[in-house]
C-alpha positions as CSV (number, residue, x, y, z in Angstrom):
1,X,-13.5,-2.6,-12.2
2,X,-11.7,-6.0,-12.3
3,X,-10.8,-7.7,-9.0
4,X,-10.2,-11.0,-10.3
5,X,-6.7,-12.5,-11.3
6,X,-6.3,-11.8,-15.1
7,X,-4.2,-14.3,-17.6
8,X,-1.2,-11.5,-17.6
9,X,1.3,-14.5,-17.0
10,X,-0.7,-17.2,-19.2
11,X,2.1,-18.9,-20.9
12,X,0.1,-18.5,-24.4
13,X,0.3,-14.6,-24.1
14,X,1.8,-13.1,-26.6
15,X,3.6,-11.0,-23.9
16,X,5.0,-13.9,-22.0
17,X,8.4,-14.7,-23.9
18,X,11.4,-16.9,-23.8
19,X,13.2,-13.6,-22.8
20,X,11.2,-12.9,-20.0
21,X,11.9,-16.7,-18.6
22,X,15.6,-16.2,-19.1
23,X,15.6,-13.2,-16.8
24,X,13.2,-15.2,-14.1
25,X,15.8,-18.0,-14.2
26,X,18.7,-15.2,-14.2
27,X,16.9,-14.1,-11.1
28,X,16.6,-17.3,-9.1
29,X,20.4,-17.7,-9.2
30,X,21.2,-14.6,-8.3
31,X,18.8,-15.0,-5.6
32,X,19.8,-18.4,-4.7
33,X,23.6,-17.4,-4.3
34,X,22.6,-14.4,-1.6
35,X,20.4,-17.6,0.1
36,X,23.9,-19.7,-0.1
37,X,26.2,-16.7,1.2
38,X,24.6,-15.1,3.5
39,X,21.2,-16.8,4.8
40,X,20.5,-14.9,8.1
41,X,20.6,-11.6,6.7
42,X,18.7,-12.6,3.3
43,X,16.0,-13.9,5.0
44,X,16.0,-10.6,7.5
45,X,15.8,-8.6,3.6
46,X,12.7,-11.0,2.5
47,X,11.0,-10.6,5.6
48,X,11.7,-6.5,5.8
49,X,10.2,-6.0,2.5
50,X,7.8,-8.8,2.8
51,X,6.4,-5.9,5.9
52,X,7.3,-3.0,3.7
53,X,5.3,-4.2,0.8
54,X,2.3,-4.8,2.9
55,X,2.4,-1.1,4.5
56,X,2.6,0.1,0.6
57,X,-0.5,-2.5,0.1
58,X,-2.4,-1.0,2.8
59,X,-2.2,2.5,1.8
60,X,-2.8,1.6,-2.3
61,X,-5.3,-0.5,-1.3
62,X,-7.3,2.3,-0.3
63,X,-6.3,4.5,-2.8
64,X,-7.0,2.5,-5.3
65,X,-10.7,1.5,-4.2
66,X,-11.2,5.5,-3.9
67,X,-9.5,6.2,-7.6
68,X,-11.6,3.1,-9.1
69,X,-15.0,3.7,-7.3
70,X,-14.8,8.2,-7.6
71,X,-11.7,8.9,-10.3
72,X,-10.7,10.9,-7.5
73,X,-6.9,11.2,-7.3
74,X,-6.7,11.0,-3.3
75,X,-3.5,12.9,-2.2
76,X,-4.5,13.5,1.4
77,X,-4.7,10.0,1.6
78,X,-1.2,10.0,2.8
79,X,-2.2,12.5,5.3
80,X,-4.6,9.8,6.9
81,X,-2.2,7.2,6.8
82,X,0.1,9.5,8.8
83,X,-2.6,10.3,11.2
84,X,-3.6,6.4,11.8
85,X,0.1,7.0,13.6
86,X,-0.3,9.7,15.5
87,X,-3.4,9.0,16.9
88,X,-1.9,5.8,18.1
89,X,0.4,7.9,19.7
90,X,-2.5,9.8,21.3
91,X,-4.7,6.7,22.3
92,X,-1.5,4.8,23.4
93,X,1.0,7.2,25.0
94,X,-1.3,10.2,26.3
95,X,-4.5,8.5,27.3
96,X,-3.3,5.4,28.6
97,X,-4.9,2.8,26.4
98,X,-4.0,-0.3,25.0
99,X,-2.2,-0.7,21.7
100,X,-5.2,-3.5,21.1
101,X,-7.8,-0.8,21.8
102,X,-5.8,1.8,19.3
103,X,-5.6,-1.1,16.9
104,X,-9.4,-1.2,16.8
105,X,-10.2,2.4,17.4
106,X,-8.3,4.3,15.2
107,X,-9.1,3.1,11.7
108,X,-12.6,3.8,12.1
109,X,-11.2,7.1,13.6
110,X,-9.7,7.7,10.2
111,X,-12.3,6.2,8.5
112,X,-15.3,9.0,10.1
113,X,-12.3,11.3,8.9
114,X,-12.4,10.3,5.4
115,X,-16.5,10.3,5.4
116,X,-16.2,14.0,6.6
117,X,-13.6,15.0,3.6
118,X,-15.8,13.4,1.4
119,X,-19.0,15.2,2.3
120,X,-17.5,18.6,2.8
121,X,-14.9,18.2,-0.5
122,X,-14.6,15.7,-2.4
123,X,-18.2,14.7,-3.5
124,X,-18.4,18.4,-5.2
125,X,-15.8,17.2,-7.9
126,X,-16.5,14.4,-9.1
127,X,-17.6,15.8,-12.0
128,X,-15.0,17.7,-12.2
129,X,-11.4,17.7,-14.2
130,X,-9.0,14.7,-12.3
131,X,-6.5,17.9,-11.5
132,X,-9.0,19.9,-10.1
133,X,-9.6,16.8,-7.5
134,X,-6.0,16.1,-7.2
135,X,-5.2,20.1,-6.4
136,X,-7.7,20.2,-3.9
137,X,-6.6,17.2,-2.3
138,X,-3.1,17.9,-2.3
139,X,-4.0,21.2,-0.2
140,X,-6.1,19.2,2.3
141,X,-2.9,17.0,2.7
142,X,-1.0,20.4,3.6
143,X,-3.5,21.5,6.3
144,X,-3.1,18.2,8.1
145,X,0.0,18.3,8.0
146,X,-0.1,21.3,9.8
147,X,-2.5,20.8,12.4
148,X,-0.9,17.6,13.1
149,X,2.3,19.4,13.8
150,X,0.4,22.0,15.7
151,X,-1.1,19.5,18.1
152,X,1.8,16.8,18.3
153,X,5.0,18.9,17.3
154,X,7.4,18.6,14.9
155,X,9.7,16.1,16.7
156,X,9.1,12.5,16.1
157,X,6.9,10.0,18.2
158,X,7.5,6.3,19.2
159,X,4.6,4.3,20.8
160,X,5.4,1.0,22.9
161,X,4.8,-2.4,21.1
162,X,2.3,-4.5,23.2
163,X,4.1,-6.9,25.8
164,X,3.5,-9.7,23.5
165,X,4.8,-8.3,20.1
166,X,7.8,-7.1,22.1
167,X,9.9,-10.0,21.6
168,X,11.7,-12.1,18.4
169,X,10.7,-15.2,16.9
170,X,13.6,-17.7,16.1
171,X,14.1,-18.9,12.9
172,X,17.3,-20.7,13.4
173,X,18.9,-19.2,11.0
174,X,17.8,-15.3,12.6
175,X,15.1,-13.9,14.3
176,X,12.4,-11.6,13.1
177,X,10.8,-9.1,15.5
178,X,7.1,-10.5,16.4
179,X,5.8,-7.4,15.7
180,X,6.9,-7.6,11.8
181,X,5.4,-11.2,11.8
182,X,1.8,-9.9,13.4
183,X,2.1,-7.1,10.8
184,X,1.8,-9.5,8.0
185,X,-1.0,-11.1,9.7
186,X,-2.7,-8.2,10.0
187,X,-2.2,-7.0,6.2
188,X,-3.0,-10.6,4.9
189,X,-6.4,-10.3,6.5
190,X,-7.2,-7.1,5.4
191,X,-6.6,-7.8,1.9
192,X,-8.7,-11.5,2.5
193,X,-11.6,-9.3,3.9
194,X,-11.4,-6.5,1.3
195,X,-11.5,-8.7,-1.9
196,X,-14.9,-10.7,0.2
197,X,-16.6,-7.7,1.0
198,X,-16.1,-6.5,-3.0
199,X,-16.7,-10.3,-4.5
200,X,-18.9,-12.7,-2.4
201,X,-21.4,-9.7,-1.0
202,X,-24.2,-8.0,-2.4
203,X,-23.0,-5.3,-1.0
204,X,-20.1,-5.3,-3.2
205,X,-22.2,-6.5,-6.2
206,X,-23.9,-3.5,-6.0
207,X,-21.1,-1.1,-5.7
208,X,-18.7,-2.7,-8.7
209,X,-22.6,-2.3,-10.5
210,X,-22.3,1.6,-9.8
211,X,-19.0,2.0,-11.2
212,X,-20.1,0.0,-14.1
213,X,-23.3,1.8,-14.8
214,X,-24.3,4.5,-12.1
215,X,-27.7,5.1,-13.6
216,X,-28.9,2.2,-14.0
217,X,-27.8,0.4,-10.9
218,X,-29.8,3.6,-9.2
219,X,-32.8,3.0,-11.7
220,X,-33.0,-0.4,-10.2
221,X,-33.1,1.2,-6.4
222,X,-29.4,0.6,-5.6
223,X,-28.3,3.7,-3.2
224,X,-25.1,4.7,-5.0
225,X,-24.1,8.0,-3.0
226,X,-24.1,5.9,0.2
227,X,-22.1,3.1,-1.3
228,X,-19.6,5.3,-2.5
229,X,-19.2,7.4,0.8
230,X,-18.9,3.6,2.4
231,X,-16.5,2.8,0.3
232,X,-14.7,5.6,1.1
233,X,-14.6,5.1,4.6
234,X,-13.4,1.7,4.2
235,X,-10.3,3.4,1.8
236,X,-9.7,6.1,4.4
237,X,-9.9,3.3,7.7
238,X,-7.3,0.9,5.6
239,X,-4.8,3.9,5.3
240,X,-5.4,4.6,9.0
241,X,-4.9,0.5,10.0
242,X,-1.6,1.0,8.3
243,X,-0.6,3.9,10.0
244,X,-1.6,2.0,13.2
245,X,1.3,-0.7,12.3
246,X,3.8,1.7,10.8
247,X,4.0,4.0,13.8
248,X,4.1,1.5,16.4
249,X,6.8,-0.3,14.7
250,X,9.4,2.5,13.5
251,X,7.8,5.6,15.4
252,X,6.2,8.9,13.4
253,X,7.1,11.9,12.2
254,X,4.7,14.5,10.1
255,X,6.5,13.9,6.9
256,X,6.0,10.1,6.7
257,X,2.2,10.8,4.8
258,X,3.9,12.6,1.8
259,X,7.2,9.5,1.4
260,X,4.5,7.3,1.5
261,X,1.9,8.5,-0.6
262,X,4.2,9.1,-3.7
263,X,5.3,5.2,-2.9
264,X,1.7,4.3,-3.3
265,X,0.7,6.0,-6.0
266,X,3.5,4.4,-7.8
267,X,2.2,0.8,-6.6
268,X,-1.1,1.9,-8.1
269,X,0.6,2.7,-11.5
270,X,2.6,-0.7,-11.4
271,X,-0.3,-2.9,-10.4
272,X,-2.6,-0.8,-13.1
273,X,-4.8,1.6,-11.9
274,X,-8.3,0.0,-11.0
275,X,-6.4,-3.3,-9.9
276,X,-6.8,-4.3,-6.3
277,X,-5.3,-7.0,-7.1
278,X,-2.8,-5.8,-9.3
279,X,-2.0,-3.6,-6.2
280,X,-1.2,-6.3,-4.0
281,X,1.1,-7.9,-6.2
282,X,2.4,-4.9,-6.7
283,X,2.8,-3.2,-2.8
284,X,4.8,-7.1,-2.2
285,X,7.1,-6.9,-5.0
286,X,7.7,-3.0,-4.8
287,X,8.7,-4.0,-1.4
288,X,10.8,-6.6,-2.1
289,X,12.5,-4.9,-4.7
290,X,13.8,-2.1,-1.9
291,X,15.0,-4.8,0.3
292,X,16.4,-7.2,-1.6
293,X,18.5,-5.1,-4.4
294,X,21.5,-4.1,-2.4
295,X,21.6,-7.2,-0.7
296,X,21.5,-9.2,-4.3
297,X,23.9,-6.6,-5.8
298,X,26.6,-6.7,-3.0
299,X,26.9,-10.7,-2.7
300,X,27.0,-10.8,-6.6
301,X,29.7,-8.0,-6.5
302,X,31.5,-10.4,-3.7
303,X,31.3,-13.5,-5.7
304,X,32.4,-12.2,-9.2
305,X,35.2,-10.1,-7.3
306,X,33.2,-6.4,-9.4
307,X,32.6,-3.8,-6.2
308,X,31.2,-1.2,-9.2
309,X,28.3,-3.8,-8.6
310,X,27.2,-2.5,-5.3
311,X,25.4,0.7,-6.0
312,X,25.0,3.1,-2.9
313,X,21.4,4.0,-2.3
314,X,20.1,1.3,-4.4
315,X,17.1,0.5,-2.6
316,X,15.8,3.8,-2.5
317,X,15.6,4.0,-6.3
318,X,13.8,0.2,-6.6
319,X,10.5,1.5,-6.8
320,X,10.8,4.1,-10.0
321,X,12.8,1.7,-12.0
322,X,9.9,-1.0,-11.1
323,X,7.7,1.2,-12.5
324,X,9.5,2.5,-15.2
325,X,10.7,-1.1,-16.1
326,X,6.8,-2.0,-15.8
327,X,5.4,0.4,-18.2
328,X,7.9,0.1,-20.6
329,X,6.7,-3.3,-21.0
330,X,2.7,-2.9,-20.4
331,X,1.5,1.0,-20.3
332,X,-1.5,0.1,-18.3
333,X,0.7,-1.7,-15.6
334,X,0.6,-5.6,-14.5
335,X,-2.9,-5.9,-14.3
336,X,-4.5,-2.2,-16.0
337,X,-7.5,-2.1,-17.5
338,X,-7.5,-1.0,-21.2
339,X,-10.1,2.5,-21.0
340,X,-10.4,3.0,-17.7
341,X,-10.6,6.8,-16.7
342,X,-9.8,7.6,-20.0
């Protein structure tokens, strides 16, 4: 597994062409002239999907360290992400804690969760075809799903934002909710803390040595089965930190683990599959993308006087034509390893 930042965008790569700097400066004026005709709201877009793409890193993040450490396609990994929320809900709403207690609690929570999926299911296919995994994960998602629905209804759920996330932060031009702002936060430390614990530990050392060669690293004494299931925790704790932020901003519903689980498996394919970094880049400009299209697309179709230019729905399409824009270009996605799972 690669962690580090390749040389995709060296300038001496054969893939980086005057075409693709035409379109980059294309984009920078278009860009520029949403800036110029409508600030407020285009920094409300950049800071929307600035959150959004973070929410998207969270849950590939995960995904991605449990793909690239087991080959194991994770489809109930949405499921977990949904349950980060609704045990939020639980801790926040029904018991009577603190969001800063549910913030802490429920990602390791979701985390034992993930350990106990692993041990009763998951580890007994890793040997296994990659559809074999992926069916029996996609049925695990289902029976979440429904007990989640059994014990918290069908009807969505809103948890209270903490007193001091409640209010907006002015940036002259607009205000962005606090909340949104402490999300980012949040995310960006995640990510700082994930890429340490992988690159400057032993304990990482050791793990990225059992992908590379699991007999060895256990000839050596290295305890690869408890590594792994580690490392699956963490995947399964990240998903439920994001649903911890997701459901506390916009509320929950029992469908939101299967919209977003599609989303990140397309940030996975973007970034290239094995990438953590290549998921981060990806989960920001995924989210971006959503945000920022119909706003770019309706101040261009206002300044060149062309209203065909402001396509309903847009948004909602941004991140399949990413990714089919994306592959087009590089098959193994912006930062894909050339092999891997093959």
């Amino acid at each position: 597994m690669e962690y580090k930042l390749p040389s995709a965008f060296d300038p001496s790569d054969p893939d980086f062409s005057p075409v693709g700097i035409g379109v980059a400066s294309v984009l920078l004026v278009i860009l520029a002239n949403a800036f110029v005709m409508r600030p407020g709201l285009f920094v409300d877009q950049v800071v929307g999907g600035l959150v959004y793409g973070f929410i998207l890193v969270l849950l590939a993040l995960g995904l991605s360290i449990i793909l690239g450490l087991l080959g194991v396609v994770n489809f109930a990994h949405g499921a977990l992400f949904m349950l980060g929320a609704y045990i939020t809900f639980q801790v926040v709403v029904q018991w009577g804690l603190s969001f800063w207690v549910a913030l802490l609690v429920v990602p390791l929570l979701v985390g034992a969760l993930g350990i106990v999926i692993e041990r009763a299911v998951l580890h007994r296919l890793y040997d296994e075809a990659p559809l074999i995994g992926l069916l029996a994960t996609f049925g695990l998602a289902l029976m979440l799903n429904e007990a989640t629905r059994a014990v918290w209804g069908a009807a969505p759920l809103s948890v209270p934002k903490p007193a001091v996330l409640a209010s907006d932060f002015d940036l002259i031009i607009t205000t962005v909710a606090q909340f949104r702002l402490f999300t980012v936060v949040v995310s960006v430390l995640t990510v700082a803390a994930v890429y340490a614990l992988i690159e400057r530990t032993d304990f990482g050392l050791s793990v990225r040595a059992g992908v590379l060669d699991r007999e060895m690293a256990e000839l050596v004494g290295v305890n690869i089965p408890i590594r792994f299931v580690l490392m699956f925790f963490l995947g399964a704790a990240i998903a439920g930190l994001g649903g911890v932020l997701r459901g506390t901003e916009l509320g929950m519903d029992v469908g939101m683990g299967d919209q977003f689980i599609i989303l990140a498996f397309v940030v996975v394919v973007v970034g290239g599959i094995g990438s953590l970094f290549g998921s981060v880049i990806s989960g920001l400009l995924i989210g971006e993308a959503v945000f920022l299209t119909p706003l770019l697309l309706d101040t261009l179709a206002t300044r060149t006087g062309l209203d065909a230019l402001a396509i309903p729905g847009i948004g909602g399409l941004m991140p399949y034509l990413v990714m089919i824009i994306v592959l087009l270009v590089r098959p193994r996605g912006l930062f894909g390893q050339e092999g891997f799972l093959e």
